[in-house]
C-alpha positions as CSV (number, residue, x, y, z in Angstrom):
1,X,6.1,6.3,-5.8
2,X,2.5,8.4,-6.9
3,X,3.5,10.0,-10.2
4,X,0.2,11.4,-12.0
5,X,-1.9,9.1,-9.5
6,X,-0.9,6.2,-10.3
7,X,1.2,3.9,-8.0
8,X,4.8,2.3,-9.4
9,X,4.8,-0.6,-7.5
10,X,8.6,-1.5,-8.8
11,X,9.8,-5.0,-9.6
12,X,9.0,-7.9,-8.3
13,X,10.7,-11.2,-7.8
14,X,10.1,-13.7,-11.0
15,X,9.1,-17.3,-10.9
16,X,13.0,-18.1,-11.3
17,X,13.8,-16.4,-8.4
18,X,11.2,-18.3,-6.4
19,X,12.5,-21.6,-7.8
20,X,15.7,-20.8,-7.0
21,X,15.5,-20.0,-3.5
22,X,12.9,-22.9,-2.4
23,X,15.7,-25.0,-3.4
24,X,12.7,-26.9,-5.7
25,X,13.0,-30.1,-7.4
26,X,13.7,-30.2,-11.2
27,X,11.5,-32.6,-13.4
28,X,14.1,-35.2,-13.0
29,X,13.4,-35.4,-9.2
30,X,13.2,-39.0,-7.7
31,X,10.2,-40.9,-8.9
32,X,9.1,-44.6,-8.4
33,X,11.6,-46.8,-10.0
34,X,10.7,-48.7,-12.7
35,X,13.4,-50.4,-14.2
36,X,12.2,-53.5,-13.8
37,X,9.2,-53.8,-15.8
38,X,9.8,-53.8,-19.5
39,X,9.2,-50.8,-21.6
40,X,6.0,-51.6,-23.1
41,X,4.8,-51.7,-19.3
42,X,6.6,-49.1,-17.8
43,X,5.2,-46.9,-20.5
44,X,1.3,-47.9,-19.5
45,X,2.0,-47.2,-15.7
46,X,3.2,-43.5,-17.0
47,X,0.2,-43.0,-19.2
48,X,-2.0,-44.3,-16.2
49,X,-0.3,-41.8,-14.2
50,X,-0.2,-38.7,-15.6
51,X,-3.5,-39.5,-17.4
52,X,-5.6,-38.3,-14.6
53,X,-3.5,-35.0,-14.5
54,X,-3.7,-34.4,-18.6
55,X,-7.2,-34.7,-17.7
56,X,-7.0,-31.2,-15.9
57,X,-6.4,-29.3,-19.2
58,X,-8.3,-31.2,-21.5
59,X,-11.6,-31.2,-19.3
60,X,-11.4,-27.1,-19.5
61,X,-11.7,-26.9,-23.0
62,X,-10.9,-23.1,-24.0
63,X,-11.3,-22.0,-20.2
64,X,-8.2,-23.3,-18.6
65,X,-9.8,-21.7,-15.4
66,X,-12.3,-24.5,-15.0
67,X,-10.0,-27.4,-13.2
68,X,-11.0,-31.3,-12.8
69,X,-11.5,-31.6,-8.5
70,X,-12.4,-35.0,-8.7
71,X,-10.4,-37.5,-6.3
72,X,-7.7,-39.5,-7.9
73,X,-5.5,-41.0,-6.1
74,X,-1.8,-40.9,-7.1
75,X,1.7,-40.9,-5.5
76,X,3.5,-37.7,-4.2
77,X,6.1,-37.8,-6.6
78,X,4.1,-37.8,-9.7
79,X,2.1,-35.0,-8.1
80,X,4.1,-33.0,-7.0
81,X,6.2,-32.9,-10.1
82,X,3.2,-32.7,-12.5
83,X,2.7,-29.4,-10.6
84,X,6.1,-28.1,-11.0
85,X,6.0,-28.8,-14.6
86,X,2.8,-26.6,-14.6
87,X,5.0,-24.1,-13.3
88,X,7.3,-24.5,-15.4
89,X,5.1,-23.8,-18.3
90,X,3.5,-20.8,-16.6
91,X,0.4,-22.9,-16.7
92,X,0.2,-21.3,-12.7
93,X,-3.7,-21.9,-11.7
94,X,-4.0,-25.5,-13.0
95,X,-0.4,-26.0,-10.8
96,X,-1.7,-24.1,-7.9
97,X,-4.7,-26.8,-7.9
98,X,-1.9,-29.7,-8.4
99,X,-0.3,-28.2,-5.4
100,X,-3.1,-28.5,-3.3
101,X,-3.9,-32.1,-4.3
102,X,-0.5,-32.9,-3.2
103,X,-1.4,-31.8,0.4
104,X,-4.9,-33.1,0.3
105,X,-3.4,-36.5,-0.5
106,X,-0.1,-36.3,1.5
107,X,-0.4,-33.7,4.5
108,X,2.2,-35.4,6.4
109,X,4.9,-36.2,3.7
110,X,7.8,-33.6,3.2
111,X,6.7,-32.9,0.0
112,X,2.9,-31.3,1.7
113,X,5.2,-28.3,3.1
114,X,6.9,-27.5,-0.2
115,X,3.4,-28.0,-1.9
116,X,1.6,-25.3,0.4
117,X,4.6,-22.3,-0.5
118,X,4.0,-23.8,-4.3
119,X,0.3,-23.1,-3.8
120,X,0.9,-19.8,-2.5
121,X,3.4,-18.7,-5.1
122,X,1.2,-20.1,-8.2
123,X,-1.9,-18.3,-7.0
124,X,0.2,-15.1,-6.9
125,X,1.4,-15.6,-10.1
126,X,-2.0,-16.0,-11.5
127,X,-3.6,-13.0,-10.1
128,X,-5.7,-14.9,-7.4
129,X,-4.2,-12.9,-4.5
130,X,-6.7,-14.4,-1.6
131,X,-6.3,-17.9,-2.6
132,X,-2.3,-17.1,-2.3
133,X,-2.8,-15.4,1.3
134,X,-4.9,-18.5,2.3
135,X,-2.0,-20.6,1.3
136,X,0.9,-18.4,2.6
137,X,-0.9,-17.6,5.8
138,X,-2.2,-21.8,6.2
139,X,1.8,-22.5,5.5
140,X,2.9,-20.4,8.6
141,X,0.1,-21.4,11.1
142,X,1.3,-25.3,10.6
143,X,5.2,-24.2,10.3
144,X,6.0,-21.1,12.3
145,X,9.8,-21.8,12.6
146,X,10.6,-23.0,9.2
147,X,13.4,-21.7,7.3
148,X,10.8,-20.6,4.6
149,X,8.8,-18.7,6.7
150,X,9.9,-15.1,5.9
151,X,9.0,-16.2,1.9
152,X,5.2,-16.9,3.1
153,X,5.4,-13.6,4.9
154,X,7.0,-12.0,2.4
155,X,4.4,-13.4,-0.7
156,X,1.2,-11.9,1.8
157,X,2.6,-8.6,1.7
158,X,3.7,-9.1,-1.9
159,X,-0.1,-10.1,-2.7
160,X,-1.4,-6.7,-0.7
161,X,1.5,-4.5,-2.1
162,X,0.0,-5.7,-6.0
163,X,-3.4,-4.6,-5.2
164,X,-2.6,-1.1,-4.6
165,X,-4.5,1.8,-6.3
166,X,-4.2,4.9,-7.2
167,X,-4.8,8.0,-4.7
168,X,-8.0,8.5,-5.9
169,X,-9.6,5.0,-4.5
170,X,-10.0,3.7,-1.0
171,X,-6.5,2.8,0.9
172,X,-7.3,0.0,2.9
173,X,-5.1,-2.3,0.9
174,X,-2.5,0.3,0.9
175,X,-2.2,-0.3,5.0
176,X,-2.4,-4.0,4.7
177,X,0.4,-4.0,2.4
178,X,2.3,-1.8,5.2
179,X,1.5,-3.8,8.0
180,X,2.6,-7.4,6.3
181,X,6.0,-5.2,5.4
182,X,6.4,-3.9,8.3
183,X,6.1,-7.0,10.0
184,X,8.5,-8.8,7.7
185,X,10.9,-6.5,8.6
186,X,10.5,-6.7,12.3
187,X,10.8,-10.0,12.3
188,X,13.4,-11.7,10.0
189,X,15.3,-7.8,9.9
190,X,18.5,-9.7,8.2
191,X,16.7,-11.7,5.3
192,X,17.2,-10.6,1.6
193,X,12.6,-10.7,1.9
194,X,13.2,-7.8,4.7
195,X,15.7,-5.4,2.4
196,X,13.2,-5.5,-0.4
197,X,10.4,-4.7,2.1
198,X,12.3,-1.6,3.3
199,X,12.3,-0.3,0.1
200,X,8.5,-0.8,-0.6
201,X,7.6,0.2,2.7
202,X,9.5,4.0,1.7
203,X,7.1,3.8,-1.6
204,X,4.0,2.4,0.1
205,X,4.5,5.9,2.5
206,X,4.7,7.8,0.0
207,X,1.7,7.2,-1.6
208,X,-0.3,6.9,1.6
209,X,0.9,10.4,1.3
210,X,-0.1,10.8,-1.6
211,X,-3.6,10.0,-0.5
212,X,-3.5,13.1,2.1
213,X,-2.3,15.1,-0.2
214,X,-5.3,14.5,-2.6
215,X,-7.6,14.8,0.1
216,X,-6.2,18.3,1.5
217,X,-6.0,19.6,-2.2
218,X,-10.1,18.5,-2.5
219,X,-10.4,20.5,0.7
220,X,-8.6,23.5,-0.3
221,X,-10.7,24.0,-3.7
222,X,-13.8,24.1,-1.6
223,X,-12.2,26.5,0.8
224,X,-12.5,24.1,3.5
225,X,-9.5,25.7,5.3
226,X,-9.5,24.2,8.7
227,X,-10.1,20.9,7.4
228,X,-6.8,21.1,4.7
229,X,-4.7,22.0,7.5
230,X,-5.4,19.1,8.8
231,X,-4.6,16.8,5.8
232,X,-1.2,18.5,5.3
233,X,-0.2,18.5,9.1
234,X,-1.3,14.9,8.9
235,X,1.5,14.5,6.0
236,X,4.0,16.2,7.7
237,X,3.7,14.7,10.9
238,X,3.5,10.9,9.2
239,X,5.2,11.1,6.2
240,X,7.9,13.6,6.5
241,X,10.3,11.6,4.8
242,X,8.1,11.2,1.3
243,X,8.5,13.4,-1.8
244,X,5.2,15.1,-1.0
245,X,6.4,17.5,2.0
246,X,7.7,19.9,0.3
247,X,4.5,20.7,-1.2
248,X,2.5,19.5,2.1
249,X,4.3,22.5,3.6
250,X,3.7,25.4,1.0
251,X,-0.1,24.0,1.3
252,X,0.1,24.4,4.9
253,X,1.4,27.9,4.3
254,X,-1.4,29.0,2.1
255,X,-4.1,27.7,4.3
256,X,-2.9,29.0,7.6
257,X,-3.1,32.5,5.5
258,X,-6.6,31.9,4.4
259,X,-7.1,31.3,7.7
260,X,-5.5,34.7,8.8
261,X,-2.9,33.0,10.9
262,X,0.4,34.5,9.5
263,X,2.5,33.6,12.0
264,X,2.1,29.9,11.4
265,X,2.3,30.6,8.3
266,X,5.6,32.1,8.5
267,X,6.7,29.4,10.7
268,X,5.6,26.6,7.9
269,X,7.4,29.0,5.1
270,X,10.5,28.9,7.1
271,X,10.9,25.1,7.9
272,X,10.2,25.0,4.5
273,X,13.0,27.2,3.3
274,X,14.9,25.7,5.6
275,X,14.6,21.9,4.5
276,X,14.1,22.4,0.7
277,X,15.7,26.2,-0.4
278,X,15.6,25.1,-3.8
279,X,12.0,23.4,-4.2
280,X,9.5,25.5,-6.5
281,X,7.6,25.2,-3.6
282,X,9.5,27.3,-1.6
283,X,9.4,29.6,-4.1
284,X,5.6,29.9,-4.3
285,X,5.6,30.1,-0.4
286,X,7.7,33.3,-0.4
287,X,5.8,35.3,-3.2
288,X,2.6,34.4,-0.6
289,X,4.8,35.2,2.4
290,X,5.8,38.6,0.5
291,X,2.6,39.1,-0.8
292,X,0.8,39.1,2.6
293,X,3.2,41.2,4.1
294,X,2.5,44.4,1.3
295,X,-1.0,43.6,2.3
296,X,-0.2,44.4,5.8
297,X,2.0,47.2,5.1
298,X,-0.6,48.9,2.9
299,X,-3.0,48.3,5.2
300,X,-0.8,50.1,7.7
301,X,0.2,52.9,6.1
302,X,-3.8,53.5,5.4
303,X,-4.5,57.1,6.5
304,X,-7.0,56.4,9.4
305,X,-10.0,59.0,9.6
306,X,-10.3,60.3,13.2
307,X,-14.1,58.9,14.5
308,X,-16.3,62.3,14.3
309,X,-16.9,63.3,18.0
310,X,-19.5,62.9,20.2
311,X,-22.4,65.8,20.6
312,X,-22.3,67.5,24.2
313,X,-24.3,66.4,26.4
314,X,-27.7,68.8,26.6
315,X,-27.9,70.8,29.8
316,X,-30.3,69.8,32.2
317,X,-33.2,72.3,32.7
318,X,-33.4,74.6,35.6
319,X,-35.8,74.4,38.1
320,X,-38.7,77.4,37.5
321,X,-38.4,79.6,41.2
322,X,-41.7,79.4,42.4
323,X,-43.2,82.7,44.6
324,X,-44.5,82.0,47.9
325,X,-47.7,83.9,48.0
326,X,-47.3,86.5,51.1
327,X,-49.2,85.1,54.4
């Protein structure tokens, strides 16, 4: 909801959750065996292959943003579950990358798929919400029907829902987020990822409404009349469901006034008494209502001065007889 202009987003699934429901490997998943060398050598081939990956962190120094791209070859299991240990450590952009090595190295092995909702999910959690997108929307171009295809849909409008600002800035993520919800919902309506976006879809309205609202206020300061209407007819029509109606339609009340269009006013008063008889806003529209209305009655009961009347009309002269000298 918009409470003092800024935007309460709610809570969002944790990196438990996420684990959880992609069913993910632990650390202990299957790896190459390697029983049958001795220890001294089964040690070196582990050093040799998680060198390469150490490498990552210790090549960025104090910026851990600054990842090691260059090629190394190495097996999907050790991969794969070098990234999930990064995840496990909340180490999220250095596993994102691991992620997407997996699938540069192995697109067609199992493991690609899982590494692709990984991706996505690890640049969400580090803040990179277009790199998470990419991977969430790259994930269901190559597998529409999977089973975890409402979790990619559900991460891009997770990604647009956390990038939503306050009323006073531009909205355009605001409808993004709405439409990846709203598609969510339409499409995989039974899924846990679909009751979740119901919910944010309800706050997401309400502070698109939120956004009229601010605009029809600006309006109304600068006794742009015509143009507030608008704004608050806009949120009434759109978003008549939202916490901001109530208000929307005392607003409407005092601009159709300004206007000198009482009976919409009166109309807008009554659906607002109607729908909200205990809102303060109600209350401020009926001291306007009432206050209008011993304007009109004074008005009324004005003693009117009769208009002075006209001057007659002059006369028109009359013809001078003229004498016919005798013949």
């Amino acid at each position: 909801m918009v409470k003092d202009g800024v935007f309460n987003r709610g809570s969002a699934p944790t990196d438990a959750n996420v684990r959880a429901r992609l069913a993910l490997p632990r650390a202990s998943a299957k790896k190459p065996a390697m029983h049958r060398f001795s220890r001294p050598v089964a040690l070196l081939a582990i050093v040799a292959a998680i060198a390469p990956l150490s490498a990552c962190g210790a090549l960025g120094g104090r910026n851990n943003n600054r990842i090691d791209q260059r090629y190394v070859a190495r097996d999907v299991n050790t991969l794969y579950n070098a990234g999930f240990q990064r995840v496990q450590q909340r180490n999220y952009l250095q596993a994102a990358v691991i992620f997407d090595e997996v699938e540069r190295q192995h697109p067609y092995s199992v493991w690609a798929r899982r590494a692709q909702l990984m991706s996505a999910f690890s640049y969400y959690a580090a803040g990179d919400h277009t790199k998470s997108i990419e991977s969430a929307r790259r994930f269901l171009s190559i597998h529409p029907g999977n089973r975890d295809a409402p979790y990619a849909l559900y991460l891009i409008a997770l990604n647009y829902y956390e990038q939503i600002s306050d009323v006073t800035r531009d909205q355009a993520i605001t409808r993004q987020a709405l439409d990846a919800l709203g598609e969510l919902v339409r499409r995989y309506p039974g899924t846990s990822y679909a009751d979740d976006a119901r919910l944010k879809i309800d706050l997401v309205n309400d502070h698109l409404a939120g956004k009229e609202m601010e605009i029809g206020r600006f309006y109304q300061r600068r006794n742009q009349w015509l143009a507030s209407t608008i704004r608050f007819r806009s949120v009434i029509d759109q978003y008549q469901t939202t916490s901001h109606t109530p208000e929307a339609l005392m607003r409407l009340t005092e601009s159709y006034l300004a206007l000198g269009i009482p009976d919409e006013a009166q109309r807008a008063a009554a659906v607002l008494g109607a729908n909200y008889p205990d809102s303060r806003w109600y209350q401020r529209a009926f001291e306007l209502m009432q206050r209008n209305d011993r304007r009109g009655q004074a008005a009324a009961a004005a003693p009117v001065t009769p208009p002075a009347p006209e001057p007659a009309p002059a006369e028109p002269a009359q013809p001078t007889p003229t004498t016919t000298p005798a013949s």
